[in-house]
BAFI-3210 file (N, C-alpha, C; in Angstrom, 3 decimals, decimal comma, padded with zeros to 6 digits):
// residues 289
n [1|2|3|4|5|6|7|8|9|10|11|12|13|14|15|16|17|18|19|20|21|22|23|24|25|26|27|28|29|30|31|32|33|34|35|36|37|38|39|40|41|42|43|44|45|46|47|48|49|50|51|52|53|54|55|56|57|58|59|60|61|62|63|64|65|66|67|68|69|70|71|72|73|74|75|76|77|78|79|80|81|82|83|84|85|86|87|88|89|90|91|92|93|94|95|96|97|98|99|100|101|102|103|104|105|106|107|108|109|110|111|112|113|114|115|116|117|118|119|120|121|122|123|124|125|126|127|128|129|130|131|132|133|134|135|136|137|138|139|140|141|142|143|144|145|146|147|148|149|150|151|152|153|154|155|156|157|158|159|160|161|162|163|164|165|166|167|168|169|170|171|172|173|174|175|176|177|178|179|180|181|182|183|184|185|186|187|188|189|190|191|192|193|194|195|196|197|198|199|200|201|202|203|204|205|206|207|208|209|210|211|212|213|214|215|216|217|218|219|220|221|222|223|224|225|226|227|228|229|230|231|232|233|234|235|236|237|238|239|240|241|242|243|244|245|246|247|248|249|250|251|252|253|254|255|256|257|258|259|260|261|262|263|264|265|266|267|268|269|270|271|272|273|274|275|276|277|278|279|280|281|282|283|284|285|286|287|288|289]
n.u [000,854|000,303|002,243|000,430|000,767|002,001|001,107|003,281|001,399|-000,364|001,306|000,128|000,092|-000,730|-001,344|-001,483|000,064|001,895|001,845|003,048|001,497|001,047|001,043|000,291|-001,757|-003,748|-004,668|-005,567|-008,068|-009,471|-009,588|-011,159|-013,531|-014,193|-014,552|-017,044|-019,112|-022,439|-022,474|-019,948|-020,342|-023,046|-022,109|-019,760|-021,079|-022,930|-021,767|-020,196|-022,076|-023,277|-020,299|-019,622|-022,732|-023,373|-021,738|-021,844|-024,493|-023,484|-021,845|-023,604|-026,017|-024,208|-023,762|-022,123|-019,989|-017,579|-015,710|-014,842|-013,559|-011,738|-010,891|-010,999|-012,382|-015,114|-015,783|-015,538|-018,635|-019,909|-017,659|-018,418|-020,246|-020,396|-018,316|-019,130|-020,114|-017,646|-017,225|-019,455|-018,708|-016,308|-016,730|-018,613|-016,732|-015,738|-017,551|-019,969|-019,042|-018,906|-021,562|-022,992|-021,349|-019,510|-017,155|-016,103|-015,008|-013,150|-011,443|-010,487|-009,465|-007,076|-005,602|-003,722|-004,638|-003,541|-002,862|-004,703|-006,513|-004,723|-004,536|-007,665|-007,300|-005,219|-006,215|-008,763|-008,210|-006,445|-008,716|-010,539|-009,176|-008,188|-010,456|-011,707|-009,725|-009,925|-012,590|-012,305|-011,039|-011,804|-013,638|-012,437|-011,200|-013,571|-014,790|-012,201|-012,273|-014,493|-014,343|-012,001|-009,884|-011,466|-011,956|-011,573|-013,122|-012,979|-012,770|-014,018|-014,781|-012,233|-011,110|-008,984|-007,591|-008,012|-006,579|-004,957|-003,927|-002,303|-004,340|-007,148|-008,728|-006,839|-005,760|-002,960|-000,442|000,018|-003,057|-004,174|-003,032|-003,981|-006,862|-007,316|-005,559|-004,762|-007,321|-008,267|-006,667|-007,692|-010,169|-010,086|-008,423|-009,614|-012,385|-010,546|-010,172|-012,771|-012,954|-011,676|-013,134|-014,751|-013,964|-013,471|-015,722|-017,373|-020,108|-022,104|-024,277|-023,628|-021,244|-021,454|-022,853|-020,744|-018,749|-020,474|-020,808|-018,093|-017,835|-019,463|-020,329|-018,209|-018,104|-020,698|-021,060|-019,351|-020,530|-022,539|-021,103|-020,793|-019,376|-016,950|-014,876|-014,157|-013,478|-011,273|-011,266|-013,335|-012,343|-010,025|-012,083|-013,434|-011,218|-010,543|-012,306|-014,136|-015,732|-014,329|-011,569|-011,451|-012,228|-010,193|-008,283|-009,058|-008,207|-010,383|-010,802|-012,861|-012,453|-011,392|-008,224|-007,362|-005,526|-004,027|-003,674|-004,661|-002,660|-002,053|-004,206|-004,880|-002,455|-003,033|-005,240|-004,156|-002,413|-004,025|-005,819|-003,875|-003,309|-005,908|-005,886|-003,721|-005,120|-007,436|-005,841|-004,492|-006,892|-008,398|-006,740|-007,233|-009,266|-012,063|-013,109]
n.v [-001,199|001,860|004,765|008,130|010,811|014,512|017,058|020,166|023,462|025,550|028,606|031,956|035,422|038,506|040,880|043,514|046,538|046,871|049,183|051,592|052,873|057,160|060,013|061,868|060,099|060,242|063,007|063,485|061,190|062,832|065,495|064,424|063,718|066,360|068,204|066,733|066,474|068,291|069,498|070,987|072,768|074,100|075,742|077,244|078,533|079,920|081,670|082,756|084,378|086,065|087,902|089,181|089,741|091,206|093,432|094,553|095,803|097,748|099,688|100,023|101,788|103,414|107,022|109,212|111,732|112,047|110,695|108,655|106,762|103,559|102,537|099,973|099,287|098,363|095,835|094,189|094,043|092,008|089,814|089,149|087,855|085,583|084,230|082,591|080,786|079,314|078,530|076,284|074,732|073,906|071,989|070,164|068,654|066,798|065,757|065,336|062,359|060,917|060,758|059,508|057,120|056,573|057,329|054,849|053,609|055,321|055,298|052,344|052,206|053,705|053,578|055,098|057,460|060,079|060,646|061,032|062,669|065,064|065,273|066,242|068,408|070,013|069,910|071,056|073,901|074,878|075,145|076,884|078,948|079,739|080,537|082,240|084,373|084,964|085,939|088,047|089,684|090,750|092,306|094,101|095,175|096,516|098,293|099,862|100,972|102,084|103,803|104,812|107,352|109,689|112,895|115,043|117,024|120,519|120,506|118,075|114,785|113,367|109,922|107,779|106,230|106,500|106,788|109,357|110,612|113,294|114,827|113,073|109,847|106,983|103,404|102,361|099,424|098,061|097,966|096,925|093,880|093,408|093,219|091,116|088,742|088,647|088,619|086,421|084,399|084,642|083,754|081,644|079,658|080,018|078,109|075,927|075,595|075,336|072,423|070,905|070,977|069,474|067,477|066,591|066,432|065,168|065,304|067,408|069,399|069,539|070,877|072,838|074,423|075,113|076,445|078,827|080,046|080,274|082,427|084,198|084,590|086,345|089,169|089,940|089,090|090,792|093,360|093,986|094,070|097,004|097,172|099,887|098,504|095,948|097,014|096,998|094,175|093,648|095,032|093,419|090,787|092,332|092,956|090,827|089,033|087,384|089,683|091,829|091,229|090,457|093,184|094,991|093,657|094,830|097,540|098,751|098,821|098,222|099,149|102,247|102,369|100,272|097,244|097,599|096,135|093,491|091,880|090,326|089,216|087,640|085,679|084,672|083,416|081,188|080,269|079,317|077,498|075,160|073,975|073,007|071,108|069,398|067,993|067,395|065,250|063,524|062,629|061,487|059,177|057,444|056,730|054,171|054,431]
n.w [000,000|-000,892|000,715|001,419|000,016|001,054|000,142|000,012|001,353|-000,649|-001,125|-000,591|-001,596|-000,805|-003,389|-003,238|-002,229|000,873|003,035|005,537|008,067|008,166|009,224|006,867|006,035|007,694|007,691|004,870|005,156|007,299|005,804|003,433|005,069|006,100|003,862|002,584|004,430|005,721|007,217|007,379|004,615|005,639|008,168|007,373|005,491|006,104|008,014|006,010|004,802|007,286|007,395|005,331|004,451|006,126|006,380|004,383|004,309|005,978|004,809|002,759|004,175|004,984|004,540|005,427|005,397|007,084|008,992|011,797|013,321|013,114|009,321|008,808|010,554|010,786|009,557|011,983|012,637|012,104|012,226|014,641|014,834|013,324|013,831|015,894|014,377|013,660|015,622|016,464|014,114|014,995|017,608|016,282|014,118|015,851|017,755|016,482|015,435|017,631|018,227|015,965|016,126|014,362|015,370|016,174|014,069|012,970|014,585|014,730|012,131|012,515|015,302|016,851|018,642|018,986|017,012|015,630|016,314|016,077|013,573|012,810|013,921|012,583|009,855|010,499|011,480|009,153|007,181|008,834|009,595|006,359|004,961|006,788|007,145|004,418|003,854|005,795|004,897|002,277|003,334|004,667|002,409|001,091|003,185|002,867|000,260|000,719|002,692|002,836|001,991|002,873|003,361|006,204|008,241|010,007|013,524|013,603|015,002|016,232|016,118|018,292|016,823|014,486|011,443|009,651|006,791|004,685|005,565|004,493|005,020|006,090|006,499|008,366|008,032|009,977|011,134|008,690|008,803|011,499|011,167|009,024|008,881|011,413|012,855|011,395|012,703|015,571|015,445|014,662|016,636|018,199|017,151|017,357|019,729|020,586|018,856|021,008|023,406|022,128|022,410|024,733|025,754|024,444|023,615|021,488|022,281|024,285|024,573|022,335|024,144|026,160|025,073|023,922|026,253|027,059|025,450|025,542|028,272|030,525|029,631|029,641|032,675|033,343|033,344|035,233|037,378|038,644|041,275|043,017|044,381|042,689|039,860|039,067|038,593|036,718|034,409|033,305|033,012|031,094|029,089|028,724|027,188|024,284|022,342|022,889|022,777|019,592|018,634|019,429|017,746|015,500|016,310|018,001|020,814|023,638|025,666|027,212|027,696|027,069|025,536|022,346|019,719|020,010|020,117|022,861|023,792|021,868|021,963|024,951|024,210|022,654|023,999|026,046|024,295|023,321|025,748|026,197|024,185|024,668|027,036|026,277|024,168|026,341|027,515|025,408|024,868|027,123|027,063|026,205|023,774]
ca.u [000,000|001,602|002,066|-000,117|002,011|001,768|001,642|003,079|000,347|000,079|001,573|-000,631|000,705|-001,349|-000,670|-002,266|001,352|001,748|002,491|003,585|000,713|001,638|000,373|-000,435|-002,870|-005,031|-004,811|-006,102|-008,900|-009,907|-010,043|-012,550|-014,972|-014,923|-015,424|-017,986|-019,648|-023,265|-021,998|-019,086|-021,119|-023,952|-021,650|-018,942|-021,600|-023,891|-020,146|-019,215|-022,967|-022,753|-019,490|-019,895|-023,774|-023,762|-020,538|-022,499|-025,084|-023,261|-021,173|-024,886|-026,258|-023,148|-023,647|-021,265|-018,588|-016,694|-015,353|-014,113|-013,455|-010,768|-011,577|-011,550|-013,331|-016,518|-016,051|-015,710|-019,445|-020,160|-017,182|-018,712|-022,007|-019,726|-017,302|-020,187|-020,503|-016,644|-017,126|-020,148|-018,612|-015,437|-017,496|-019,252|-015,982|-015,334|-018,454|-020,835|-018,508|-019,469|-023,055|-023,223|-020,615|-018,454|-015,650|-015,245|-014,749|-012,380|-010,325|-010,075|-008,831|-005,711|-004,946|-002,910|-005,374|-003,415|-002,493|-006,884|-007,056|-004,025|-005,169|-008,805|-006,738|-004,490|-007,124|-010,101|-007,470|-006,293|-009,530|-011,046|-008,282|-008,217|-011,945|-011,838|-009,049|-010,497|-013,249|-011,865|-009,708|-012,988|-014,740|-011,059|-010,863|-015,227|-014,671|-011,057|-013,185|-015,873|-014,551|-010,906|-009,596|-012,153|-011,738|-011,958|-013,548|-012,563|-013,479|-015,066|-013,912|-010,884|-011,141|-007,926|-006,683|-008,385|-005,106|-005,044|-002,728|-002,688|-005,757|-007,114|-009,100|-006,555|-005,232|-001,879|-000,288|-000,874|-004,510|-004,564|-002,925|-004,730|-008,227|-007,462|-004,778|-005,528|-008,942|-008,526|-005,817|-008,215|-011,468|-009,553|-008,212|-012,043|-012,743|-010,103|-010,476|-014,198|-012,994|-010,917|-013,792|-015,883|-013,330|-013,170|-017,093|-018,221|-021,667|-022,139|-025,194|-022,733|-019,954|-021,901|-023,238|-020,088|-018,421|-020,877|-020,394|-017,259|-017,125|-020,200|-020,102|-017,069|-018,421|-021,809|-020,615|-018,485|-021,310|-023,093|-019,883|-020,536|-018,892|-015,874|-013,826|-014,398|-013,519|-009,741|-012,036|-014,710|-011,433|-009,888|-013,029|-013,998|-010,275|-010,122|-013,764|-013,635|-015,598|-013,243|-010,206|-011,518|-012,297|-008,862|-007,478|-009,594|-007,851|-011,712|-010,951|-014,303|-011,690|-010,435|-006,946|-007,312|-004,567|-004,824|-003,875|-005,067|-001,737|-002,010|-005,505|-004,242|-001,806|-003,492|-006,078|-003,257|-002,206|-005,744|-006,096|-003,086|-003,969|-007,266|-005,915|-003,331|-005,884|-008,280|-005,662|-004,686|-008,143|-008,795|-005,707|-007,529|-010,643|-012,274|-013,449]
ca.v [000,000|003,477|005,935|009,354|011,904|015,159|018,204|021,851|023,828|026,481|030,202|033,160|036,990|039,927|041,961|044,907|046,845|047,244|050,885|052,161|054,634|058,135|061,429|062,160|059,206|060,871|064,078|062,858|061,007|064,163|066,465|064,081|063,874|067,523|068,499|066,088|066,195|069,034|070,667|072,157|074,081|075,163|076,428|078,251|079,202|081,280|082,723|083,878|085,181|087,104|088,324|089,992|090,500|092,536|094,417|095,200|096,623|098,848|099,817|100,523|102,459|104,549|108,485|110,562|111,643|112,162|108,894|108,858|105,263|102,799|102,542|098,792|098,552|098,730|094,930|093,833|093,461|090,622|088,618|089,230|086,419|084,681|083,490|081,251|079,538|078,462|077,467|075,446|073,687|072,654|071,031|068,984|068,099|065,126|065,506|064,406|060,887|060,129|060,723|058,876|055,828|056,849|057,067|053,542|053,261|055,877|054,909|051,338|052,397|054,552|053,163|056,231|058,250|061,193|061,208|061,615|064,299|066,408|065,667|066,702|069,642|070,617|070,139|072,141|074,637|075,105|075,170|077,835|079,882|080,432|080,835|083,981|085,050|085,414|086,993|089,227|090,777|091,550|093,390|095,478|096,102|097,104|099,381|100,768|101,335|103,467|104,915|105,639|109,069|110,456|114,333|114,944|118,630|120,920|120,292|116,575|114,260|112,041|108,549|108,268|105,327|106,344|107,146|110,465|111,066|114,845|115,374|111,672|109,054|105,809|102,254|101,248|098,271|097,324|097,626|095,882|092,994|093,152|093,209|089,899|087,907|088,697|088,394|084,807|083,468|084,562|082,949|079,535|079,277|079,667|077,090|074,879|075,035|074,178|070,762|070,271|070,933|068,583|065,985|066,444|066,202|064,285|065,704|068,491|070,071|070,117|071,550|074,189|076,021|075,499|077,227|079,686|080,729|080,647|083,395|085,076|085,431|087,109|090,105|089,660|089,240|092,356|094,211|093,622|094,058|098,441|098,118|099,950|097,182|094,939|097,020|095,437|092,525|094,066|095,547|092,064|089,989|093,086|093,300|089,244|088,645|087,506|090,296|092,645|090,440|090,770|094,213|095,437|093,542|096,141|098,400|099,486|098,118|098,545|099,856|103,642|102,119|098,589|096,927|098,438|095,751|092,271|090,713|089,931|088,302|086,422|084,828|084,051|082,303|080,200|079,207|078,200|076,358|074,614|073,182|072,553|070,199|068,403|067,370|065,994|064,290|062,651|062,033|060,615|058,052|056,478|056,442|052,990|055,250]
ca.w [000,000|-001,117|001,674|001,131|-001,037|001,616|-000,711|001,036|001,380|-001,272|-000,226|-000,907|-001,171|-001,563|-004,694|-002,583|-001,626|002,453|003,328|006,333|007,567|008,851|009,818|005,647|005,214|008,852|007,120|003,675|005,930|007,891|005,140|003,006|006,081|006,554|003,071|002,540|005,258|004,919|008,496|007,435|004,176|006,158|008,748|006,878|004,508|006,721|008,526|004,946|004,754|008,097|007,655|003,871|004,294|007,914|006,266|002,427|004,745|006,754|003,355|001,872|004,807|005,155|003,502|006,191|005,084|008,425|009,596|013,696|013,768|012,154|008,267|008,434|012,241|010,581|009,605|013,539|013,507|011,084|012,836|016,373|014,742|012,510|015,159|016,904|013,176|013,324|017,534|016,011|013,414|015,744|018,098|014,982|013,648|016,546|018,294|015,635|014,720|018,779|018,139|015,006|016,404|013,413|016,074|016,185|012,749|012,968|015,852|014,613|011,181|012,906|016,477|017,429|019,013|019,314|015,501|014,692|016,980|015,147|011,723|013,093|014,353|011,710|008,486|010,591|011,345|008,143|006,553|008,972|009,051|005,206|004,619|008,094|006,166|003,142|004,250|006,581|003,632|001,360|003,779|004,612|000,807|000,836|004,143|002,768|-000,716|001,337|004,260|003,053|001,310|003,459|004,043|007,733|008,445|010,981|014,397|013,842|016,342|015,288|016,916|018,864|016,279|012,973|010,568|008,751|006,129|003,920|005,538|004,076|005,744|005,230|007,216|008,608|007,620|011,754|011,403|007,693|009,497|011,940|010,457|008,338|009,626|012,864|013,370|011,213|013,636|016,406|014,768|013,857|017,389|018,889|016,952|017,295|021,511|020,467|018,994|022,263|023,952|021,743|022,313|026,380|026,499|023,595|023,330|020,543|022,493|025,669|023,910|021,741|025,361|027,021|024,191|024,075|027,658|027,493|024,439|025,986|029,877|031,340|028,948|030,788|033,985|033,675|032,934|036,284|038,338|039,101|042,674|043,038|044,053|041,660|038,890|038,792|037,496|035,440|033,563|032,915|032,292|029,458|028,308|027,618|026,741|023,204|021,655|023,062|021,611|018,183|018,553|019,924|016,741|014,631|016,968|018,365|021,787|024,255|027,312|026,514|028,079|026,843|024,776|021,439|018,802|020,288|019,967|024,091|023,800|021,030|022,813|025,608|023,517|021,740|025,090|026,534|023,253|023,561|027,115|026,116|022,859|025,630|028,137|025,023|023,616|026,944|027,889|024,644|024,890|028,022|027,004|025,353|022,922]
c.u [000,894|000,946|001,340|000,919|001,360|002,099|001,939|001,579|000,750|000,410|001,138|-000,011|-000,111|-000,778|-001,257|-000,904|000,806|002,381|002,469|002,596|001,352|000,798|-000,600|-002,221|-004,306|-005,485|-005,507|-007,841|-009,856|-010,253|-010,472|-013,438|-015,181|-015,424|-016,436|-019,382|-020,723|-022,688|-021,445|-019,511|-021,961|-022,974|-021,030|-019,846|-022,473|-022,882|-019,834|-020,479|-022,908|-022,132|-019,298|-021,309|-023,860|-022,388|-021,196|-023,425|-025,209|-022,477|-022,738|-025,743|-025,120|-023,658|-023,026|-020,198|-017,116|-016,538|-014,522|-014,110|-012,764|-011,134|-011,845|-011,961|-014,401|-016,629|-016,425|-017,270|-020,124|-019,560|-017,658|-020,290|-020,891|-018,900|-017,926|-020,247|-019,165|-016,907|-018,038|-019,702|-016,861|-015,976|-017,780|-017,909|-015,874|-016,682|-019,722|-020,140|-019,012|-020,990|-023,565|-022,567|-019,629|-016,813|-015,230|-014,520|-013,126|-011,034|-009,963|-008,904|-007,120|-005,891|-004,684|-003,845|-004,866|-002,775|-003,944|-006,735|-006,083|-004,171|-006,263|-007,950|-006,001|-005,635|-008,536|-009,215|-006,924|-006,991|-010,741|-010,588|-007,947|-009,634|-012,365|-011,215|-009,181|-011,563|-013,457|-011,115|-010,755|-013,636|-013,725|-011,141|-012,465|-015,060|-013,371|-011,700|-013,783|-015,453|-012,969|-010,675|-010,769|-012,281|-011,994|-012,282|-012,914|-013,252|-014,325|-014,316|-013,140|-010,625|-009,580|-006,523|-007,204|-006,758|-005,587|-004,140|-002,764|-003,977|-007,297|-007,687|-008,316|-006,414|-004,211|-001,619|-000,637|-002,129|-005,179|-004,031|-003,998|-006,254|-008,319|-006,736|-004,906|-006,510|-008,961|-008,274|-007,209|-009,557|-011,245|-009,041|-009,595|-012,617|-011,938|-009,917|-012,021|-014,334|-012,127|-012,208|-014,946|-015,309|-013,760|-015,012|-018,134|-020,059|-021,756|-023,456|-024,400|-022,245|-020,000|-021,888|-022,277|-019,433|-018,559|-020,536|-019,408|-016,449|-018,155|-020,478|-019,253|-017,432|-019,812|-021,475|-020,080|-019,729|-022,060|-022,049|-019,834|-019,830|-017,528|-014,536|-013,700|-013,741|-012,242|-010,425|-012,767|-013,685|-011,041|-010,678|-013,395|-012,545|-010,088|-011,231|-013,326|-013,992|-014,571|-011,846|-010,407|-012,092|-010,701|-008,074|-008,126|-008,991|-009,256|-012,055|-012,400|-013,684|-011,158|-008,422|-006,666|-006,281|-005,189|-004,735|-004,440|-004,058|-001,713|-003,026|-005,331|-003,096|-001,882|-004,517|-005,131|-003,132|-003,187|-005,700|-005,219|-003,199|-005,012|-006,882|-004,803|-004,277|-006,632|-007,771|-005,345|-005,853|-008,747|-007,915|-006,009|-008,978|-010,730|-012,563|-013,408]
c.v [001,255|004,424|007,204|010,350|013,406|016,255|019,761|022,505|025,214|028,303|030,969|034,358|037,598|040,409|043,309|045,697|047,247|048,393|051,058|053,529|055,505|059,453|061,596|061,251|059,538|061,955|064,295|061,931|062,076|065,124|066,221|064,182|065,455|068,445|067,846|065,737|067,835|069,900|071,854|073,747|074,966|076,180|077,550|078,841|080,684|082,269|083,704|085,174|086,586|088,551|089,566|090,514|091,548|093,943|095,557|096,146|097,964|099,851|100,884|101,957|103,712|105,878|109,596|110,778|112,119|110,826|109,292|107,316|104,512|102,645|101,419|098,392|097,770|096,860|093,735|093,350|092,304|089,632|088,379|087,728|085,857|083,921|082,493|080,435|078,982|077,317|075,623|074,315|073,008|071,817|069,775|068,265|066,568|064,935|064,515|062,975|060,379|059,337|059,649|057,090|055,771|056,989|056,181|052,844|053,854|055,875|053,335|051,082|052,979|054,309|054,686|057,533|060,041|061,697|061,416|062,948|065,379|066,440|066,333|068,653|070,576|070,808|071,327|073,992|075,575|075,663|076,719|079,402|080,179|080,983|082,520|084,540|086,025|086,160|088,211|090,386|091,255|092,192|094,554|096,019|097,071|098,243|100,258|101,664|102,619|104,482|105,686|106,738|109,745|112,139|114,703|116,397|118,912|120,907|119,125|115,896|113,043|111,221|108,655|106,933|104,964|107,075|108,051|110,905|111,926|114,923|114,197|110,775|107,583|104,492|102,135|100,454|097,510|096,774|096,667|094,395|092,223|092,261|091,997|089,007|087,985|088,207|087,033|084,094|083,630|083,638|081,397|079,080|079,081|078,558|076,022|074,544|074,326|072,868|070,134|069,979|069,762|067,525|065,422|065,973|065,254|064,482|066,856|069,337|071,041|070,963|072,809|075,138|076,191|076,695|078,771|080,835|081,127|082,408|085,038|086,151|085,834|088,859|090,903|089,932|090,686|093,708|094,564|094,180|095,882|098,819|098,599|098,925|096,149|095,614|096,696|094,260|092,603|093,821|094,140|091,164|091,188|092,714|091,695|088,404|088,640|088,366|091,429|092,601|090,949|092,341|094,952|095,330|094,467|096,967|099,385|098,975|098,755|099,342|101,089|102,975|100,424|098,618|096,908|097,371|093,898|091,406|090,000|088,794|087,427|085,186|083,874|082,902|081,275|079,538|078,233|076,679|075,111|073,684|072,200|070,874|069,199|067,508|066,625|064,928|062,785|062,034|061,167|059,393|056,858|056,445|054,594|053,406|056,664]
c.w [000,000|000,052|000,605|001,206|000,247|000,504|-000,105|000,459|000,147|-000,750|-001,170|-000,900|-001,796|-002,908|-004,333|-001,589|-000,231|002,063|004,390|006,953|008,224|008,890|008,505|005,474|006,359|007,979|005,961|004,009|006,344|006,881|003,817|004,088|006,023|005,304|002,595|003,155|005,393|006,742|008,516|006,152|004,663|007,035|008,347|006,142|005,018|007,491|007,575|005,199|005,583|007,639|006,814|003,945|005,314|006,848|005,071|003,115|005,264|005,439|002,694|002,418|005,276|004,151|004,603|005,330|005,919|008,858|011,003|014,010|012,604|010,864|008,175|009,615|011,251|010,033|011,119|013,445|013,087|011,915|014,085|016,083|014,445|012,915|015,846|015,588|012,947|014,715|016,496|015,485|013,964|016,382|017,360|014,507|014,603|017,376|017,822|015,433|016,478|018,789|017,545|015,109|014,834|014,138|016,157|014,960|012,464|013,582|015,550|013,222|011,490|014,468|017,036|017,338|018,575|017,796|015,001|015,330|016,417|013,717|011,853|013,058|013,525|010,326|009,428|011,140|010,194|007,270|007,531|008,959|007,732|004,807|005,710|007,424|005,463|002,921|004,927|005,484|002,378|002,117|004,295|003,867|000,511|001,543|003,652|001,483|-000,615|002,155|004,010|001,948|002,031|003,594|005,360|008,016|009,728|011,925|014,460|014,692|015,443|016,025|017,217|017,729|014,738|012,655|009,652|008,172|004,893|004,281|004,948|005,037|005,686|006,125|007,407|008,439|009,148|011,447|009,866|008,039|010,078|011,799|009,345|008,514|010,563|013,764|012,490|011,759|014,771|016,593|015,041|015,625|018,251|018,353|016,899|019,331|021,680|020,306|020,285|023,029|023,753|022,492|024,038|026,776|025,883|023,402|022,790|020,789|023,838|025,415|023,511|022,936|026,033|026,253|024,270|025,034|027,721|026,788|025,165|027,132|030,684|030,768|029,709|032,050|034,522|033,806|034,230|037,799|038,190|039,973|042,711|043,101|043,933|040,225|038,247|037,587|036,632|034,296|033,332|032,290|030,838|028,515|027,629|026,989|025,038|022,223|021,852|022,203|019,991|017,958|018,744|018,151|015,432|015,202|017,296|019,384|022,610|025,484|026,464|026,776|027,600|025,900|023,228|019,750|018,783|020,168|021,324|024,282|023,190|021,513|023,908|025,470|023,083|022,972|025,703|025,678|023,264|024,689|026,924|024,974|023,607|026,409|026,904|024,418|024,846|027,668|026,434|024,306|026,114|027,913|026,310|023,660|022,753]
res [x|x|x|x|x|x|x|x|x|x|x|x|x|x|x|x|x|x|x|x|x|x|x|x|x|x|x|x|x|x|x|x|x|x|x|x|x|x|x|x|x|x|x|x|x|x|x|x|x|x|x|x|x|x|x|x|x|x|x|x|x|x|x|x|x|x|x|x|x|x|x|x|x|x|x|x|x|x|x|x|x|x|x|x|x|x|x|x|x|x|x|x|x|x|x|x|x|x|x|x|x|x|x|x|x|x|x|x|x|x|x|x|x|x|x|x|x|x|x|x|x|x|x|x|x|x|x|x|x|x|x|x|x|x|x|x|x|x|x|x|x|x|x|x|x|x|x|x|x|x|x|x|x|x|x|x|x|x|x|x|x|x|x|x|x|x|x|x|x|x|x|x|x|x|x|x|x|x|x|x|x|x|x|x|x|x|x|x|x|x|x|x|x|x|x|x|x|x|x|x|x|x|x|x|x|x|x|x|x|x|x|x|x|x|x|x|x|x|x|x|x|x|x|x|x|x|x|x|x|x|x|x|x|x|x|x|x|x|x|x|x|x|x|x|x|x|x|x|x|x|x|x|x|x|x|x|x|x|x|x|x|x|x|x|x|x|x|x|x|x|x|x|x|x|x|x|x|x|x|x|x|x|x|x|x|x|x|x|x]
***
């Protein structure tokens, strides 16, 4: 009787090349979901709206021809709404994939927690900060359009940080800074402590009011605070309140003595933010999810 012939078993190999993933292939990830995804149009879309329609208005309704206030303030009040539609759509960026259980999908695909949360971080970054930008710098060029070469008459009152040059209503390169790089960095960081915030609380109803509060009530609060000594604190909560911040960087601070180009507020926000995007990532490295 013939022994049974044992044949090796046959060996298989993909023809599907292994790659090595890395930061690019999160990043490439992250910034299909967020253009794809109907959050981030409505959001940015009604921001641009805001930001250009509140500005066309004031542009339309303008017929002085004395100007006593920065030539490109006059955009400040568009970004003062439009700033809750970036908070908004940080939150949504990691908040909604909880909601939806899209985080598990997400977190199983890339392990390395703390590489989702800086692609999250770097593409909604990126993407709000050019779009504030970009809008901040058409309603400079609409308000420089309208309000600058001005003629300033004798005896009108001359805001203490409008720029007059031969007699001329015009801008500083400071306050053209300002007024669009400025006020985008400040925007994009508000919304990128919002997705910290999403991350730390995971609920996009939570997140929105903490947000809120946090942009809203120190401004509030101050307001309430008449007694003499308190006003140490009034002065502080007004001077770092965030419409203040983005006012300052118009150079149209709300304090007569307040810091006059928002580079201080700015900073201090970067730092917050910074904190805020540590603690999420190590709270999201011990989470299960």
């Amino acid at each position: 009787m013939t022994a049974p012939v044992h044949m090796p078993a046959p060996q298989f190999s993909s023809t599907v090349p292994v790659e090595r993933t890395h930061l690019g292939h999160a990043l490439r990830s992250e910034w299909t979901k967020i253009r794809t995804v109907r959050s981030t149009i409505w959001t940015l879309g009604v921001m641009l709206v805001l930001i250009l329609g509140i500005n066309l208005l004031i542009v339309g309704l303008s017929s002085s021809d004395i100007v006593s206030d920065p030539v490109l303030g006059f955009g400040l009040f568009g970004v003062l709404l439009g700033q809750l539609c970036v908070m908004t759509l940080g939150v949504l960026v990691i908040s909604s994939e909880y909601g939806t259980g899209m985080i598990r999908t997400t977190l199983t695909a890339c392990p390395q927690r703390g590489r989702v949360l800086a692609a999250k971080a770097i593409v909604f970054f990126a993407l709000t900060f050019t779009v504030t930008t970009v809008a901040c710098a058409l309603t400079a060029l609409m308000n420089y359009a309208t309000f600058g070469g001005k003629p300033v008459g004798e005896g009108s009152f001359l805001g203490p940080r409008l720029v007059v040059e031969n007699g001329l209503t015009t801008a500083s390169g400071t306050q053209w800074l300002g007024a669009t790089v400025g006020v985008g960095l400040y925007v994009a960081l508000l919304g990128l402590l919002s997705l910290a915030v999403g991350a730390l609380l995971r609920h996009s109803a939570g997140a929105i009011t903490t947000m809120m509060g946090v942009v809203l009530l120190p401004l509030i609060i101050a307001i309430f605070m008449q007694s003499d000594s308190l006003h140490k604190v009034q002065e502080k909560l007004i001077e770092y309140s965030s419409p203040n911040a983005i006012a300052s960087l118009y150079q149209m601070p709300m304090l007569e003595n307040g810091d006059a180009d928002g580079v201080r507020q700015l900073v201090v926000l970067a730092i917050i933010t910074a904190v805020a995007l540590g603690a999420a990532c190590a709270t999201l490295s011990k989470r299960d999810v």
